[in-house]
C-alpha positions as CSV (number, residue, x, y, z in Angstrom):
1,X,75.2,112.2,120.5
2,X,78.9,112.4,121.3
3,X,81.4,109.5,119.8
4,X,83.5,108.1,123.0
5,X,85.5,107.0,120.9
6,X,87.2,109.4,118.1
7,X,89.5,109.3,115.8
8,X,92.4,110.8,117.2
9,X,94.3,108.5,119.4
10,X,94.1,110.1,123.1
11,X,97.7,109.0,124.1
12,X,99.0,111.5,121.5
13,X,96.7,112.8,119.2
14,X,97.8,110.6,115.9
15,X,94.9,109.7,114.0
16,X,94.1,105.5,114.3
17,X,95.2,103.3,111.5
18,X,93.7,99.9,113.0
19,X,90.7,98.7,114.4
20,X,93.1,97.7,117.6
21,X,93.7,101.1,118.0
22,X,90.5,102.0,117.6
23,X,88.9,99.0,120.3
24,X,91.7,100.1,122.6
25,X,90.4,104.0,122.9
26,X,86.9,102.9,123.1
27,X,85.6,103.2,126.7
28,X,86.6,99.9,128.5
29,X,83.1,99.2,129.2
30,X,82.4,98.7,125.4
31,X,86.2,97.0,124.7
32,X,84.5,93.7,125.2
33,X,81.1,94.0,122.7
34,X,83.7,95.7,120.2
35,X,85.7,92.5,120.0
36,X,83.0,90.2,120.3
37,X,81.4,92.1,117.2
38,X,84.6,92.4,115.4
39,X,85.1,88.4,115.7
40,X,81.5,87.8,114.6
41,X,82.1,90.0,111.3
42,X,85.3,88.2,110.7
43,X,83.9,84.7,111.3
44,X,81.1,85.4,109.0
45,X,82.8,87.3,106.3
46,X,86.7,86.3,106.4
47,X,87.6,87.9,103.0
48,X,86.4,90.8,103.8
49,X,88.8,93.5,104.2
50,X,89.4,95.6,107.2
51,X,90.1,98.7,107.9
52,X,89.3,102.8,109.4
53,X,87.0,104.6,107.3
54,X,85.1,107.9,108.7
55,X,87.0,107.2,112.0
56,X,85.5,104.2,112.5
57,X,86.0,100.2,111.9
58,X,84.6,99.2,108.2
59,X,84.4,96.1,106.3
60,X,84.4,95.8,102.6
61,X,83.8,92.5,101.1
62,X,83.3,93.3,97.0
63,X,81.9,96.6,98.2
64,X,81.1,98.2,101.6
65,X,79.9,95.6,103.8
66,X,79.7,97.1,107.6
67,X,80.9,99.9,109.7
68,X,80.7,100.0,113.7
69,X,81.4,102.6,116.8
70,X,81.4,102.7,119.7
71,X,79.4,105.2,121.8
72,X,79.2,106.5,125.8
73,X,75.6,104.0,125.9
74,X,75.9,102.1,122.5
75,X,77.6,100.5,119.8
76,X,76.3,101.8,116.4
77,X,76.5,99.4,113.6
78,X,76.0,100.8,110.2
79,X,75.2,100.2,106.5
80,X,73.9,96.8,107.0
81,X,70.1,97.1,108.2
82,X,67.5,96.9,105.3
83,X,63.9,97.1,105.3
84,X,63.2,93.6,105.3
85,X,65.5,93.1,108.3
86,X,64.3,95.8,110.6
87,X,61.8,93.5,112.1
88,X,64.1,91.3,113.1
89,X,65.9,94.1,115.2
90,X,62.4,95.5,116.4
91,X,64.2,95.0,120.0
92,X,66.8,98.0,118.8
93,X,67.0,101.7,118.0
94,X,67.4,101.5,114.4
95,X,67.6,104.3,112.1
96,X,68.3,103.8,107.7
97,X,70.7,101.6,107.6
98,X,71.8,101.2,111.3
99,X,71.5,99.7,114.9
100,X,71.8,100.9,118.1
101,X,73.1,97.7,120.6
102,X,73.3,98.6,124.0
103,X,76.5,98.0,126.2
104,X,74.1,96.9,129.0
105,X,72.9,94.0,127.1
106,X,74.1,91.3,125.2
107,X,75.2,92.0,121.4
108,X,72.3,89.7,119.4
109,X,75.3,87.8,118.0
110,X,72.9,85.1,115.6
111,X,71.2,88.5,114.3
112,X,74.1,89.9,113.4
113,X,75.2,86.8,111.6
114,X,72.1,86.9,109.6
115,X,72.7,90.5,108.9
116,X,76.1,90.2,107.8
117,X,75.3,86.9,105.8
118,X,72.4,89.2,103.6
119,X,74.8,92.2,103.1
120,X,77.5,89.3,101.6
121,X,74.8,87.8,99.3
122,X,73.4,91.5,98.2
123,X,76.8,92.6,97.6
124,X,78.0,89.6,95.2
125,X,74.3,90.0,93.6
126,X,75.0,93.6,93.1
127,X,78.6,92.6,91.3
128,X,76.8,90.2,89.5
129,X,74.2,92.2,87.8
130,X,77.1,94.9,86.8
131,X,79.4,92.4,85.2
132,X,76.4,91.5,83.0
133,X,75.7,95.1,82.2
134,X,79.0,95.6,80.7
């Protein structure tokens, strides 16, 4: 499946440093589900750091918290799905660790929350257990 969006900037080939730059490549038809994401991810996790990693947007909060991109049918959002969630996104293409959202229907923005909210509370569990392992 191709990537509408890459990581080289199409006005003049520099690679993108910001998730504006990125959102602003991304096929207009997916410009508005990449910022409604992006603002759920920062509403739900405002400490979390943000950045481009693997040519995409990424979120770290105490470890990797999210990735997303956008697609010619889709936006992919990865490293946040587990097992125990996957029901709850039986609606979506899913695959380890990620979700397919289609642009032709609304993103499943209280999902997402509660996705987001259980990646936060694994990752500071995580921490947790390796600070007392020291």
């Amino acid at each position: 499946m191709k990537k509408a969006a890459s990581k080289k900037n199409a006005k003049n080939g520099a690679s993108m440093k910001t998730v504006d730059e990125y959102i602003a490549a991304a096929p207009k038809e997916a410009r508005s589900k990449l910022v409604q994401l992006r603002q759920t991810i920062k509403a739900v996790a405002p400490e979390a750091e943000e950045g481009i990693s693997y040519g995409m947007p990424y979120y770290k909060y105490q470890r990797a918290l999210v990735g997303f991109a956008a697609y010619k049918s889709h936006i992919g959002l990865y490293g946040a799905l587990t097992e125990e969630q996957r029901h709850d996104f039986q609606n979506y293409e899913t695959a380890k660790g990620s979700i397919r959202f289609p642009l032709d229907k609304p993103l499943p923005v209280t999902l997402i929350k509660k996705l987001i909210k259980q990646r936060i509370k694994n990752n500071e569990t995580r921490i947790k257990m390796q600070q007392r392992n020291r």
